[in-house]
PyMOL Python script that loads the backbone (N, CA, C, O; Angstrom):
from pymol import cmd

cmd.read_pdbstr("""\
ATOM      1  N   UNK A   1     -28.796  12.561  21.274  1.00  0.00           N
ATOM      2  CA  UNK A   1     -27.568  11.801  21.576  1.00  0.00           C
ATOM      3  C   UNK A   1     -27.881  10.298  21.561  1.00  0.00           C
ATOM      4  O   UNK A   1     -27.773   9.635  22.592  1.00  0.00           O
ATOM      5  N   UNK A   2     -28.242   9.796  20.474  1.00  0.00           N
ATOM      6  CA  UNK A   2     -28.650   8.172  20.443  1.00  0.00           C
ATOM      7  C   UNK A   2     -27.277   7.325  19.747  1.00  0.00           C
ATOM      8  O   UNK A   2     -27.203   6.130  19.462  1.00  0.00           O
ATOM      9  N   UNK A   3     -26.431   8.204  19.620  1.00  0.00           N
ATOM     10  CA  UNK A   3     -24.895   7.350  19.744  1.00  0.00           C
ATOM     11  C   UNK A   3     -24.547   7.148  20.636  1.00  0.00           C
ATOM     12  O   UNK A   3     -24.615   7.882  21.623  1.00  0.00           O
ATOM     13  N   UNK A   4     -23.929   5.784  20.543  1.00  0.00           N
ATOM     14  CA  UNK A   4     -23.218   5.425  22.248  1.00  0.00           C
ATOM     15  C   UNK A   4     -21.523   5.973  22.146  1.00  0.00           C
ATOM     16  O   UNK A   4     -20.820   5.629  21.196  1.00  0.00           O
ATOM     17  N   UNK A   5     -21.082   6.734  23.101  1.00  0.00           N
ATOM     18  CA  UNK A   5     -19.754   7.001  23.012  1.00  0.00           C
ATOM     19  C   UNK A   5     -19.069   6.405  23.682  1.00  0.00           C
ATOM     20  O   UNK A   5     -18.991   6.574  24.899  1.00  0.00           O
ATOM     21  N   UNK A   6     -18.121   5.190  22.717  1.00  0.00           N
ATOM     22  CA  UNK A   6     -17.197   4.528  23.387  1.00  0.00           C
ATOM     23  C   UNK A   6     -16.264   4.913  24.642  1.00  0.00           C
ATOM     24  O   UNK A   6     -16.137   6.109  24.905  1.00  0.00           O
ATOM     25  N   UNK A   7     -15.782   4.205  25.218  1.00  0.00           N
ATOM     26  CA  UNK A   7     -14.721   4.454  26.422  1.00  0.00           C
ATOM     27  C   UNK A   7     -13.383   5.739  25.834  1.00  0.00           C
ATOM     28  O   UNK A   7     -12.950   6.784  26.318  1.00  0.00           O
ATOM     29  N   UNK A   8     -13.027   4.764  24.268  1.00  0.00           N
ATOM     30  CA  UNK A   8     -12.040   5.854  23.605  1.00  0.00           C
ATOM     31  C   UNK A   8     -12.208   6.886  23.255  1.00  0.00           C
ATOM     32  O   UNK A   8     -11.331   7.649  23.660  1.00  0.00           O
ATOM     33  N   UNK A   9     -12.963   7.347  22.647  1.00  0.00           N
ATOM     34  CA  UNK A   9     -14.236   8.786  22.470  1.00  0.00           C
ATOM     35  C   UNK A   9     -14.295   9.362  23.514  1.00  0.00           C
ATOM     36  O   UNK A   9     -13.764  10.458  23.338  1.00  0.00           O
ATOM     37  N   UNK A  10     -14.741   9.236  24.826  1.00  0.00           N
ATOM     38  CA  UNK A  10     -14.282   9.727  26.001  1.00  0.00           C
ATOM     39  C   UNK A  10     -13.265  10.295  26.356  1.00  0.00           C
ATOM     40  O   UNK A  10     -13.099  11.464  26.705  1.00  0.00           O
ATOM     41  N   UNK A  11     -12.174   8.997  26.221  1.00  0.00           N
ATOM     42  CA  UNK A  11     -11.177   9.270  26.616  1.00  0.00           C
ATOM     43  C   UNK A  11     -10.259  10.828  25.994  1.00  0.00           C
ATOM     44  O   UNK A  11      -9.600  11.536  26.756  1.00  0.00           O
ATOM     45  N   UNK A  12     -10.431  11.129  24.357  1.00  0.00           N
ATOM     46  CA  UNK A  12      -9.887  11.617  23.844  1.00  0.00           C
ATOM     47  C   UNK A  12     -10.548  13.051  24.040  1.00  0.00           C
ATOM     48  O   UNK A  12      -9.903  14.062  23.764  1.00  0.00           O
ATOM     49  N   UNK A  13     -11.944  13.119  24.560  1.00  0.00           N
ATOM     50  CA  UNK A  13     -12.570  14.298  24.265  1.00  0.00           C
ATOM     51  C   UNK A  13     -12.476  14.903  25.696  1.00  0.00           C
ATOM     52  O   UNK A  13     -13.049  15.966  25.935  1.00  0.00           O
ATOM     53  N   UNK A  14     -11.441  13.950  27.086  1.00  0.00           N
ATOM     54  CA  UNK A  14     -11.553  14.202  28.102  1.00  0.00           C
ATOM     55  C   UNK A  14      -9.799  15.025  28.295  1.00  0.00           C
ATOM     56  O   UNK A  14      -9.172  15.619  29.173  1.00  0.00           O
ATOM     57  N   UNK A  15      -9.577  14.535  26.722  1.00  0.00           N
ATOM     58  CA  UNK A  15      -7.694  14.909  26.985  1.00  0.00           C
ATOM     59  C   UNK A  15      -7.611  16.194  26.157  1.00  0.00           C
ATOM     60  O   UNK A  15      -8.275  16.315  25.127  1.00  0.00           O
ATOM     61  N   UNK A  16      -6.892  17.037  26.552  1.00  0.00           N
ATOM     62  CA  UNK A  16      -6.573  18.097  26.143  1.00  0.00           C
ATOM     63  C   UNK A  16      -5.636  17.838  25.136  1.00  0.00           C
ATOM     64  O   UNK A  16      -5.909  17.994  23.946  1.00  0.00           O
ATOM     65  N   UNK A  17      -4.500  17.434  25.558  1.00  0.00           N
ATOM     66  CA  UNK A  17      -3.333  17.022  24.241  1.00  0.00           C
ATOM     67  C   UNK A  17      -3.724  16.946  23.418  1.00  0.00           C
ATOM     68  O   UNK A  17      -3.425  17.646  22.451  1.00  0.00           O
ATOM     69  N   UNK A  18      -4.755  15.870  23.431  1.00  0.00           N
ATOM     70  CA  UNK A  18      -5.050  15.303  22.243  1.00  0.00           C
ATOM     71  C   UNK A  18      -5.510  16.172  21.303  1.00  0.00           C
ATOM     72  O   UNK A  18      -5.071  16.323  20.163  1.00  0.00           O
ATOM     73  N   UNK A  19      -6.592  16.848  21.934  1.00  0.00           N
ATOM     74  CA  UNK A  19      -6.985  18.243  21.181  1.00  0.00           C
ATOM     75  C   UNK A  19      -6.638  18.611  20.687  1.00  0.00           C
ATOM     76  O   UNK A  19      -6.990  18.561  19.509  1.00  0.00           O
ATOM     77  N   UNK A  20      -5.532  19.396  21.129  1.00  0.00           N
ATOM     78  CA  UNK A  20      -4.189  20.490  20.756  1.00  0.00           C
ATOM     79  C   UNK A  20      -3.839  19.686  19.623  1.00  0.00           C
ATOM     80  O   UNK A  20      -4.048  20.091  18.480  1.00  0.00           O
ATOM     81  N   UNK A  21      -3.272  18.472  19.888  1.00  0.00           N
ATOM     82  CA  UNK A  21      -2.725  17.532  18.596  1.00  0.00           C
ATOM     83  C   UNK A  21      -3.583  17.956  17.512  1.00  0.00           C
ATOM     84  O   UNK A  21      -3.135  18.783  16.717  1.00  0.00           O
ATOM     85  N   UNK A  22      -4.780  17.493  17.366  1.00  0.00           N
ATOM     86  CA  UNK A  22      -5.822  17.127  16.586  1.00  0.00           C
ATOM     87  C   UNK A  22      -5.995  18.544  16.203  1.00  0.00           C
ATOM     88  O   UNK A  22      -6.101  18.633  14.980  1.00  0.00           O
ATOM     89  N   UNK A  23      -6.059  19.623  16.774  1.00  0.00           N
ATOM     90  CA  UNK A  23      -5.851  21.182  16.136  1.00  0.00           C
ATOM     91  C   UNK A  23      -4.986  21.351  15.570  1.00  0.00           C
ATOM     92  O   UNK A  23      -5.068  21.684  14.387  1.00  0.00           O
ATOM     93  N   UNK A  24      -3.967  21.208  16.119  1.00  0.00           N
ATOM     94  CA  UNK A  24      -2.739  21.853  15.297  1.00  0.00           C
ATOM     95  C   UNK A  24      -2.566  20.953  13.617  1.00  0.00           C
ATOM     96  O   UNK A  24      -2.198  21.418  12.538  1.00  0.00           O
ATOM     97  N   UNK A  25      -2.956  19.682  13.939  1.00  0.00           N
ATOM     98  CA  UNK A  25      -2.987  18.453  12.782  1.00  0.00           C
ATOM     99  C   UNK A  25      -4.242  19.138  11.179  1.00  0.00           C
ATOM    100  O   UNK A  25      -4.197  19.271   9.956  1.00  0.00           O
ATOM    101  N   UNK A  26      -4.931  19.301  12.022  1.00  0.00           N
ATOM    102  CA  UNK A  26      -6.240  20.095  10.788  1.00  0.00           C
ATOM    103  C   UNK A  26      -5.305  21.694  10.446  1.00  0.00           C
ATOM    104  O   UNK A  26      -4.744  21.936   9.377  1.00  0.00           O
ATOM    105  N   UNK A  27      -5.340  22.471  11.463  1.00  0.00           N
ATOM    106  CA  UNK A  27      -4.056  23.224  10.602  1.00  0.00           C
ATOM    107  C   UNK A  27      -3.368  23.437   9.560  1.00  0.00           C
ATOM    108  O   UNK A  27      -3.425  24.094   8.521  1.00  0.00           O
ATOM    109  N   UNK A  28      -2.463  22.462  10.280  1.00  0.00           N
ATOM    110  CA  UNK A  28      -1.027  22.145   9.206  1.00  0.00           C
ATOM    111  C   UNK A  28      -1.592  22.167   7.623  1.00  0.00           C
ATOM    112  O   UNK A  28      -1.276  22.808   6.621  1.00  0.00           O
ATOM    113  N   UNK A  29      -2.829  20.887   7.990  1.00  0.00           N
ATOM    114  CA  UNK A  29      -3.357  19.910   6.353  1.00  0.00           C
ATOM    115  C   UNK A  29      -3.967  21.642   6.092  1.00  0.00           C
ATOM    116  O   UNK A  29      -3.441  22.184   5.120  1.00  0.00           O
ATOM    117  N   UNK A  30      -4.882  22.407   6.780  1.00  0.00           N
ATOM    118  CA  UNK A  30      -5.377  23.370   5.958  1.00  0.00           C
ATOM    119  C   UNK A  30      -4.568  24.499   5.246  1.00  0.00           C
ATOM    120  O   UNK A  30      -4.762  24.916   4.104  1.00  0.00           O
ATOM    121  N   UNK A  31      -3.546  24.949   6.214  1.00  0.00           N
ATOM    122  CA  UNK A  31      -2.261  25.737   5.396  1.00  0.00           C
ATOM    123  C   UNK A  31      -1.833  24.989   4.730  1.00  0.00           C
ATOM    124  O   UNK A  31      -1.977  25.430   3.589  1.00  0.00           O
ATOM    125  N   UNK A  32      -1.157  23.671   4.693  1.00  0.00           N
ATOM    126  CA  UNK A  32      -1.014  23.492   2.958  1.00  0.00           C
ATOM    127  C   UNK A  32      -1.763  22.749   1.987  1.00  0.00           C
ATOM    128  O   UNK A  32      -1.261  22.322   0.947  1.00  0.00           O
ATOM    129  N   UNK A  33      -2.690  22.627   2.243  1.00  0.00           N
ATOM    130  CA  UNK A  33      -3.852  22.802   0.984  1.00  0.00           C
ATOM    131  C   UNK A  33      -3.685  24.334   0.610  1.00  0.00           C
ATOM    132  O   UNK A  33      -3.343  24.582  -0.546  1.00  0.00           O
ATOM    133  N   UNK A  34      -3.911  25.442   1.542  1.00  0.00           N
ATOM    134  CA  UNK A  34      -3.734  27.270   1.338  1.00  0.00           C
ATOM    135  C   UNK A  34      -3.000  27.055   0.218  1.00  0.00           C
ATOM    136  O   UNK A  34      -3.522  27.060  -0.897  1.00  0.00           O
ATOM    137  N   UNK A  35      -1.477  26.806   0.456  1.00  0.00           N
ATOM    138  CA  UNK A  35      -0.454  27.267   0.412  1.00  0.00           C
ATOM    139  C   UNK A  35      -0.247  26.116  -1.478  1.00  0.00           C
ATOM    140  O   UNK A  35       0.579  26.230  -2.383  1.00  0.00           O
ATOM    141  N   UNK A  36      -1.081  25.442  -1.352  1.00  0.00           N
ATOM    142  CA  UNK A  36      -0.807  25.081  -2.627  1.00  0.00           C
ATOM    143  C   UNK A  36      -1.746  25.374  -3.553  1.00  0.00           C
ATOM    144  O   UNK A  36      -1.470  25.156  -4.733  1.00  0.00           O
ATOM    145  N   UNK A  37      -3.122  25.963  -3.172  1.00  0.00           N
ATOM    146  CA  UNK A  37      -3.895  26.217  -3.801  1.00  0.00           C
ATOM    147  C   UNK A  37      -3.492  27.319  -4.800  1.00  0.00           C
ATOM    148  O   UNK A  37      -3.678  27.376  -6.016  1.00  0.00           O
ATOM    149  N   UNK A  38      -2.609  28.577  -3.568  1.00  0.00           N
ATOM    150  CA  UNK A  38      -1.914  29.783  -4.333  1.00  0.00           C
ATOM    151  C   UNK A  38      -1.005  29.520  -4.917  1.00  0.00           C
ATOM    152  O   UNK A  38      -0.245  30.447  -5.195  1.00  0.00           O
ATOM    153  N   UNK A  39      -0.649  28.062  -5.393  1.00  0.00           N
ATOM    154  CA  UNK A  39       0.923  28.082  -5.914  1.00  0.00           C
ATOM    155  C   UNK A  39       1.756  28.050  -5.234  1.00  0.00           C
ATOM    156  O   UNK A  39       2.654  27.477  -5.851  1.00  0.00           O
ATOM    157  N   UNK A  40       2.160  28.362  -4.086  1.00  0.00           N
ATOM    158  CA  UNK A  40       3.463  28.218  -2.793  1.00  0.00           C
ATOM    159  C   UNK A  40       3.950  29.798  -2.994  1.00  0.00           C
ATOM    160  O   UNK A  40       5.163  29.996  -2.917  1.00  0.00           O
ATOM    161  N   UNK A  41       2.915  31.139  -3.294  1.00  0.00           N
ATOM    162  CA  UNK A  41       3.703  32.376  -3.029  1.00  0.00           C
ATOM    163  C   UNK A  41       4.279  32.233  -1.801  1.00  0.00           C
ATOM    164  O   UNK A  41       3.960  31.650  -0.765  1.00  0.00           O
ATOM    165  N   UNK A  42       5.566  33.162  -2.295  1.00  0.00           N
ATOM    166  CA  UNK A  42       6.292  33.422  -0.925  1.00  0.00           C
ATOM    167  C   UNK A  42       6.671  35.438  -0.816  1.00  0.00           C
ATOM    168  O   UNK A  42       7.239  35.907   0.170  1.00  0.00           O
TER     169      UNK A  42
END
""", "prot")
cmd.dss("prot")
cmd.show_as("cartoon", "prot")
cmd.util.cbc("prot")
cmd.orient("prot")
């Protein structure tokens, strides 16, 4: 651990929301990358 973790880095890795945000956000982008890779079957 020879990075220093800023106050904000903290802050965000201390917040849950943010998480959730930041999950659901990689998600989204990975289903539609999916979803266009197959063409958009439906």
């Amino acid at each position: 651990m020879a990075k220093k973790i800023s106050r904000f880095e903290k802050f965000v890795m201390k917040n849950p929301f943010i998480q959730f945000y930041m999950f659901l956000y990689l998600n989204v982008k990975i289903l539609s990358v999916v979803a266009h890779g197959h063409g958009g079957t439906r």
